[in-house]
C-alpha positions in Angstrom: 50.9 95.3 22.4 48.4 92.3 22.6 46.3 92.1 26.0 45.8 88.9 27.8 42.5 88.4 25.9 44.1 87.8 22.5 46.2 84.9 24.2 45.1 81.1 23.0 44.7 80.0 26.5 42.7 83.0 27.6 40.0 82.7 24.6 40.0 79.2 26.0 39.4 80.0 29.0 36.8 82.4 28.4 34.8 80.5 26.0 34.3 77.7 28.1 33.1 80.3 31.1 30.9 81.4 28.3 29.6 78.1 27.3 29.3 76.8 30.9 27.4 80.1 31.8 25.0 79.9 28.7 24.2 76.5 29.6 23.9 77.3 33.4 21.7 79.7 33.0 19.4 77.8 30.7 19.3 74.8 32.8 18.0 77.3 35.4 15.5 79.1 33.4 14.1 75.6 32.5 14.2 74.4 35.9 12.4 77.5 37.1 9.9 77.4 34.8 9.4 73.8 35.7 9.0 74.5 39.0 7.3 77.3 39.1 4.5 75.1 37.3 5.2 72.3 39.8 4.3 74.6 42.5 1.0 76.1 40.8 0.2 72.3 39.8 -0.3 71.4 43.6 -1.3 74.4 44.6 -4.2 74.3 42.6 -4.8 70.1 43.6 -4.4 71.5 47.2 -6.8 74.4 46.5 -9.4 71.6 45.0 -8.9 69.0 47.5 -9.6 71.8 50.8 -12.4 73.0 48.6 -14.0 69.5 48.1 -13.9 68.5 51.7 -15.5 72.4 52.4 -18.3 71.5 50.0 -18.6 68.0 51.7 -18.7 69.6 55.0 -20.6 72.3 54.1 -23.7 69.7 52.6 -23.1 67.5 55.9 -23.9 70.9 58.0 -27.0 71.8 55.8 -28.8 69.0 56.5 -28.4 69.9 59.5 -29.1 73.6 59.9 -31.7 73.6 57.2 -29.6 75.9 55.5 -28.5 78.0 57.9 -25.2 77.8 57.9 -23.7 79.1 54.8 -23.8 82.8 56.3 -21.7 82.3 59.1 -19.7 79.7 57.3 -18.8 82.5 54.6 -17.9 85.0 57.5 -15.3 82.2 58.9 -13.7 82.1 55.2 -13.5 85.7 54.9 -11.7 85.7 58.5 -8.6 83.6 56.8 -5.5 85.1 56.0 -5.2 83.2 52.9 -8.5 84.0 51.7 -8.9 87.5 49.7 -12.6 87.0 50.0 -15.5 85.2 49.6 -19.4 85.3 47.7 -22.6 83.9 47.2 -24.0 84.1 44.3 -27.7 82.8 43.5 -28.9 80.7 40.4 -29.7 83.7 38.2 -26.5 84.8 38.9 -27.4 87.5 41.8 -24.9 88.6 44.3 -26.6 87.2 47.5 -23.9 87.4 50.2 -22.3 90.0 51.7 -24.9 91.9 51.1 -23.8 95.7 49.8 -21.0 95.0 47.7 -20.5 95.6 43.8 -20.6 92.6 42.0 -19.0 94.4 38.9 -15.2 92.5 40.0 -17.6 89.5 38.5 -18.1 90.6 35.4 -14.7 90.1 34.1 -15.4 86.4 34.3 -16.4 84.0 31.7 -20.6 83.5 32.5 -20.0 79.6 31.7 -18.1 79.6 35.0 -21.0 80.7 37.3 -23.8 79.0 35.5 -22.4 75.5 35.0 -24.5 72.8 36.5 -21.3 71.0 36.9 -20.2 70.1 40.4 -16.8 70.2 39.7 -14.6 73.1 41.1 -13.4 75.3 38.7 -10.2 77.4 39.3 -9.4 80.5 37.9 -6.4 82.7 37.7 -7.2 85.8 37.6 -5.1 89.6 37.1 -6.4 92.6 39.1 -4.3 95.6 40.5 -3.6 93.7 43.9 -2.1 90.8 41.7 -2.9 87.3 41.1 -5.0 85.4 42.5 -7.1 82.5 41.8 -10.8 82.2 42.1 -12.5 78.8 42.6 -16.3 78.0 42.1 -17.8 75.6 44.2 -21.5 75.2 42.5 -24.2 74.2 45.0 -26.3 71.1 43.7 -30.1 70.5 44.7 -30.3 67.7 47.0 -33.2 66.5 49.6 -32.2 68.6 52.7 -32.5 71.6 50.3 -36.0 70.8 49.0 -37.5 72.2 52.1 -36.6 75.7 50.8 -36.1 74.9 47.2 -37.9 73.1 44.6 -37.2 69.9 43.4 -36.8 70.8 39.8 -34.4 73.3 40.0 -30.7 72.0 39.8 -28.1 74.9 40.1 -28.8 76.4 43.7 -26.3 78.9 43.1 -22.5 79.3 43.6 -20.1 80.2 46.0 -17.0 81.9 44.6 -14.0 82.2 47.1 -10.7 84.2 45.9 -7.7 83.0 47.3 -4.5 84.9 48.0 -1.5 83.4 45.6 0.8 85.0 48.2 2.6 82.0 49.8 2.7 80.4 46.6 4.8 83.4 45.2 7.0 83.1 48.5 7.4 79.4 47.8 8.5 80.5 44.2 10.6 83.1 44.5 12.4 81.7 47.2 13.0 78.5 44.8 14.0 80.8 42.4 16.8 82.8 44.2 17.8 79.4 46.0 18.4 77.9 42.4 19.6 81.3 40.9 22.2 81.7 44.3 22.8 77.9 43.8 23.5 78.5 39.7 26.2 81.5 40.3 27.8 79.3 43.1 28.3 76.2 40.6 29.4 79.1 38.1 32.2 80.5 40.7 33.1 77.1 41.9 33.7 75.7 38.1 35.5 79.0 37.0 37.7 78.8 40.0 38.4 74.6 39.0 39.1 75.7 35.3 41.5 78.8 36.6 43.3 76.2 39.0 43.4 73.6 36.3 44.9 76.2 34.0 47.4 77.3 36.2 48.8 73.8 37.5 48.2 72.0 34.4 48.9 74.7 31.4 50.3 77.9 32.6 53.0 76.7 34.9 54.1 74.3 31.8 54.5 77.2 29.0 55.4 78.9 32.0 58.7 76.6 32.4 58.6 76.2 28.5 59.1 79.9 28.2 62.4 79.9 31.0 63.8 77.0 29.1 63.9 78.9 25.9 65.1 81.8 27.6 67.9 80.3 28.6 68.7 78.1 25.3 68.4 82.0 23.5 70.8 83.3 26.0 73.4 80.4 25.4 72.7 77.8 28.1 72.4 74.9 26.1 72.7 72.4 29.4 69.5 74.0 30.5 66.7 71.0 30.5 62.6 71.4 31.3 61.1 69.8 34.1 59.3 67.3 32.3 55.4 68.0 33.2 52.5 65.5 35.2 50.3 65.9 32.5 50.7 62.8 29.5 50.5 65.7 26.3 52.8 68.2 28.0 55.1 65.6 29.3 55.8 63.7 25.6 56.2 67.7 24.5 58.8 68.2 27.3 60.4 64.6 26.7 60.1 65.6 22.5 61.6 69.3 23.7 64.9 68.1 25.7 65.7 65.4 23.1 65.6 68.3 20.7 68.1 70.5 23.0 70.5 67.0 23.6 70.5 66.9 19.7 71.1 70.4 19.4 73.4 70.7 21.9 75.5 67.5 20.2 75.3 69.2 17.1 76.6 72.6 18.6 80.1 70.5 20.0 80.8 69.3 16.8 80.2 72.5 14.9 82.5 73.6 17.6 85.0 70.9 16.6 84.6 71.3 13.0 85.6 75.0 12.9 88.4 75.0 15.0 89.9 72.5 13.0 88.7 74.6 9.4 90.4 77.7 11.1 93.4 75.5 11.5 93.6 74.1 7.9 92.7 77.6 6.8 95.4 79.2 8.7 97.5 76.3 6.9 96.5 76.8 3.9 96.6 81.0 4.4 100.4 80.0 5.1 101.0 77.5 2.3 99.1 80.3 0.2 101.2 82.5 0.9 104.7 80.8 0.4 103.2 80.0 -2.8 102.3 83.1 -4.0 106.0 84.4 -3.0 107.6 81.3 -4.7 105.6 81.8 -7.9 106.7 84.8 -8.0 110.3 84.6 -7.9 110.2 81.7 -10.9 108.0 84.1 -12.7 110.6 86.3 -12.8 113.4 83.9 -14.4 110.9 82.2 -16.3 110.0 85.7 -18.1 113.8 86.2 -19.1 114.2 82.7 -20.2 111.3 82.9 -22.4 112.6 86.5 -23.6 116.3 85.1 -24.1 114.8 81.7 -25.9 112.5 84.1 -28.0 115.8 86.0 -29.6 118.0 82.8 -30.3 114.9 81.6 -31.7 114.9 84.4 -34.1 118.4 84.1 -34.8 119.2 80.7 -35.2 119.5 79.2 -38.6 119.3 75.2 -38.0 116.1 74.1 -38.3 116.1 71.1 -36.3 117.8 73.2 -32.9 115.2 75.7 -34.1 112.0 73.3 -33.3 113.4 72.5 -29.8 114.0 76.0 -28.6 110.4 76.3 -29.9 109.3 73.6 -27.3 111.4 75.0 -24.8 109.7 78.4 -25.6 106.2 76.8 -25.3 106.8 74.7 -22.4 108.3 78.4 -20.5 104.9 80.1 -21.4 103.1 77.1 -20.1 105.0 77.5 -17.0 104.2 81.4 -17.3 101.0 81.2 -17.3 100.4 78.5 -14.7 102.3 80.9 -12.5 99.5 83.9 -13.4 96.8 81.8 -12.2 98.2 80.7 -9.1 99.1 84.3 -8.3 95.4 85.1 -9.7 93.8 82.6 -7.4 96.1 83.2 -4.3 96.2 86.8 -4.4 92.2 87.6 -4.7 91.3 91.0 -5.4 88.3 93.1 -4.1 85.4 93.4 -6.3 84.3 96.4 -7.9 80.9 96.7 -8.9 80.1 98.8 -11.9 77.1 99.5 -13.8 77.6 97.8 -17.2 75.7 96.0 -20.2 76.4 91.9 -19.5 75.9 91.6 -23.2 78.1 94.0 -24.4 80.9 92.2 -22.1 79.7 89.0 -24.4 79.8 90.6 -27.6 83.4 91.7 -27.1 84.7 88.4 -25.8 83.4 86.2 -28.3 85.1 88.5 -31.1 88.6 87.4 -29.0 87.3 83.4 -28.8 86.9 83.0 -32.4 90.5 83.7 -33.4 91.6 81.3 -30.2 89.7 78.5 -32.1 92.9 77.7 -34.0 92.4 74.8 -36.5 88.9 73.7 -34.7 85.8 74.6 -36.8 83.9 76.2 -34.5 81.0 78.2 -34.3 79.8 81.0 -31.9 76.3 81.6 -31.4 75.2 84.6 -29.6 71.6 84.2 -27.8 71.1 87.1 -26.0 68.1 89.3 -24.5 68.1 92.4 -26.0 65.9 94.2 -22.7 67.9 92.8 -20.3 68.8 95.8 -17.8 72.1 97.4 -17.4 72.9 96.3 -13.5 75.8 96.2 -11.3 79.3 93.7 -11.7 83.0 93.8 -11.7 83.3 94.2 -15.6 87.4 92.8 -14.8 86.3 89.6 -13.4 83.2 88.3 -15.0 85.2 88.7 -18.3 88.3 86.2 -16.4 84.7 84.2 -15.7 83.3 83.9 -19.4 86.8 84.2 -21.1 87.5 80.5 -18.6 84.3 79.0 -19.7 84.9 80.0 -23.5 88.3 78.2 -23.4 87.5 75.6 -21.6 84.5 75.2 -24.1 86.9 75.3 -27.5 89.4 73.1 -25.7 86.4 70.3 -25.1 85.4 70.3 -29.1 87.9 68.1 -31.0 87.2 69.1 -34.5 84.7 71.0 -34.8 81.2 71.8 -32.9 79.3 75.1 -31.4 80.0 77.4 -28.3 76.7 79.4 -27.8 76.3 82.2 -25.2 72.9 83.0 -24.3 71.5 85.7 -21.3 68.0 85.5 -19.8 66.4 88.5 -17.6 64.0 86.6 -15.2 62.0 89.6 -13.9 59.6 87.9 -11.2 63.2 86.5 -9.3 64.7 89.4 -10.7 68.0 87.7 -11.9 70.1 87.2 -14.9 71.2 83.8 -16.0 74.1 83.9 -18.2 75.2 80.0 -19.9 78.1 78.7 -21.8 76.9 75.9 -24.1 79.0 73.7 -26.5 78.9 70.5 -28.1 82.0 68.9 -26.9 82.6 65.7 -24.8 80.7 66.8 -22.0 81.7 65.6 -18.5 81.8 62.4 -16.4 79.3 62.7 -13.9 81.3 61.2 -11.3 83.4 64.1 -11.6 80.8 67.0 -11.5 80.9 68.0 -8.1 84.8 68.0 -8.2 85.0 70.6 -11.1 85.3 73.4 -9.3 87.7 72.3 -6.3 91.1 74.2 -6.6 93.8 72.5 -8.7 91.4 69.3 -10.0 91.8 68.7 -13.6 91.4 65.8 -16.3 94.1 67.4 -18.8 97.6 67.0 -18.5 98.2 70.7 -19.4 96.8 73.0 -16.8 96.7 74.0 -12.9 92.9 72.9 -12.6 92.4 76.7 -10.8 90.1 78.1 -13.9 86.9 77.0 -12.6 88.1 77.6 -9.0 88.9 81.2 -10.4 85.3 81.3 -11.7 83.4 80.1 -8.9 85.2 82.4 -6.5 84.5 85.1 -8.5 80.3 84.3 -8.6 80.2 83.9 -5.1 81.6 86.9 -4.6 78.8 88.4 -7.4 76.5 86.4 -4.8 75.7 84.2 -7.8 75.6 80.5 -8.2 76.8 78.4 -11.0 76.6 74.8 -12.0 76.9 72.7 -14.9 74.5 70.1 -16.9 75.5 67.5 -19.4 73.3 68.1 -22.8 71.7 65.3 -23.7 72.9 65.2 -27.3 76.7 65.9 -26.1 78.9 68.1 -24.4 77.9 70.3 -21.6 76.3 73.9 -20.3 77.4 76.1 -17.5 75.1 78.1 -16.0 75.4 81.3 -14.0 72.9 82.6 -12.1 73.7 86.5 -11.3 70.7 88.4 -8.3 70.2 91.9 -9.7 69.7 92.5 -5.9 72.0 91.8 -3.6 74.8 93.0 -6.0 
């Protein structure tokens, strides 16, 4: 039994939650990468610009103070809860301020960065066990207020290195970060929910009402009709889908129609059947003793000429005979009794009988037959009746003289036999093909016209088929086509 995962619609459904999501969640690692360097970004110009107007203030207050202040301004720094801590280091790179710390958390640090006689202010980030942070170097420059205490040639009084805490930065970021990542699953929820309640109005209540309509058609309801749907594909399905039922539906009444009146004319023709078969049979009766009487005043009369007409009347009574023996044949259909049997043994034997029914036609019988075709299952009786029709039927359409040929094929992919009857008579109109084989339709004046009606009844009860071709140099082949099979 197949889960609701292996449904079209579900895989649909899922793979756009899938695409949405991967595309979601990419747009929000980009954006949070984005703004996590943002934030950094003006952290950092922030940093720089408080810095600068420190340094400004700070040489503004020296000039002042003849240097005095840069103690107690360092304690103030320190005091800040933003500020991790603070140094002063001199131009040989000395720790001067506070005075017994280790300066070893300075080694770490590139030497450019606190020798550089650059006044710009250099930021660092730098990784400890505490976490980030970033350092910033303010250098001190040489100036006139400081020559009182330091000589004019020297340039790089020292540096002042002052780590700040990255801790309301990281609040700032990880705050943007859940906000977008709480933000990101909401969108998520929200769209799944608008796909699920498109799904569900749009497409599953449709197949939904498709699938009840269907139901009911199966179950025999053929005046049941589908709501046609709001949305333009469904709806031209639905309109396509009722137009089908009113066309099946039309159909259905006039198949209805149709076979009550075929069981009517059946039932006719059941009846006229039968009154025929019980008529034919009492002429047969009379017939028989007037062709029997006729038969021994043939024998004994002496007068030629009265000898010729009861010779006639003789034929013409075993005309009659046997147009009676087909009728009952064809009207009193017997069951058929399938048999294990060698098709071209049954061949062999009749065409011995056909060549002494040629008469004073020159005729020749060719025997074409596969010699590995299987021994399989048919009524040995009635496919004789079937080949022993064609045979005649074939001598009778040769006026001089021409060729009958039997041939057998074993077709083992279809695994079927075809058997044909080819001669080289006068072939047959093709205006008349199809009407060959309706009962009592002949182009002869002697005849019922029930032989090939015989023979077709008797392959469709063989579950065969038959059918006949004109040969392009004259007369005609019949060919049967017998299923190993379904016999």
């Amino acid at each position: 039994m197949k889960t609701k995962l292996h449904t079209f619609r579900s895989r649909i459904i899922v793979s756009l939650i899938i695409v949405f999501s991967s595309i979601s969640l990419f747009a929000f690692y980009i954006f949070n990468n984005s703004l996590n360097k943002i934030i950094h970004e003006e952290h950092e110009q922030n940093v720089i610009a408080v810095l600068g107007l420190f340094k400004d203030q700070f040489y503004n207050a020296q000039g002042h103070n003849e240097g005095k202040i840069i103690f107690p301004l360092l304690d103030s720094i320190r005091k800040n809860k933003n500020i991790k801590d603070a140094y002063l280091l001199s131009s040989h790179n000395k720790l001067v301020y506070p005075a017994g710390i280790n300066p070893d958390i300075l080694d770490s640090l590139p030497q450019s960065d606190r020798t550089s006689s650059n006044s710009t202010i250099v930021l660092k980030t730098v990784n400890s066990g505490d976490g980030h942070f970033t350092r910033a170097f303010i250098p001190l420059q040489n100036s006139k207020d400081c020559n009182k205490c330091h000589s004019s040639t020297v340039t790089n009084l020292g540096t002042i290195v002052v780590d700040l805490s990255l801790g309301k930065t990281k609040r700032s970021v990880n705050f943007a970060r859940k906000f977008s990542l709480i933000f990101t699953t909401l969108m998520l929820l929200i769209l799944g929910g608008i796909i699920l309640l498109i799904h569900y109005k749009f497409v599953k209540k449709a197949l939904k009402e498709f699938h009840s309509t269907i139901n009911s058609v199966n179950q025999g309801n053929f005046y049941k009709r589908l709501s046609i749907p709001e949305t333009k594909e469904f709806g031209e399905l639905g309109i396509s889908f009722n137009k089908m039922l009113d066309n099946f539906q039309n159909t259905q009444n006039e198949l209805q129609i149709f076979h009550k009146n075929e069981l009517r004319n059946n039932y006719k023709l059941a009846t006229i059947g039968e009154m025929a078969s019980r008529l034919a049979h009492e002429i047969r009766n009379p017939i028989t003793g007037i062709a029997s009487a006729i038969e021994i005043l043939h024998s004994e009369i002496t007068d030629e000429k009265n000898k010729s007409i009861l010779g006639e009347v003789q034929r013409q009574a075993n005309r009659v005979n046997q147009a009676i023996t087909e009728l009952l044949k064809y009207s009193r259909q017997k069951d058929v009794n399938f048999q294990e049997s060698d098709i071209n043994e049954l061949i062999k034997s009749l065409v011995f009988f056909l060549e002494n029914q040629s008469h004073n036609k020159e005729i020749i019988f060719k025997q074409e037959l596969q010699e590995d075709i299987p021994v399989f299952r048919f009524d040995h009786g009635q496919m004789e009746d079937v080949f022993l029709n064609l045979g005649i039927n074939a001598i009778q359409s040769i006026q001089k003289e021409g060729t009958v040929t039997f041939k057998t094929e074993y077709i083992p992919p279809e695994k079927v036999v075809t058997i044909s009857v080819c001669d080289s008579g006068k072939g047959i109109p093709e205006e008349i093909k199809s009407k060959i084989f309706h009962p009592f339709f002949t182009t002869r004046n002697e005849g019922t016209g029930l032989g090939l009606a015989i023979v077709k009844d008797i392959i469709d009860k063989h579950k065969g088929e038959i059918w006949v071709e004109n040969n392009p140099g004259g007369g005609c082949t019949f060919i049967i086509l017998l299923p190993l099979d379904d016999v």
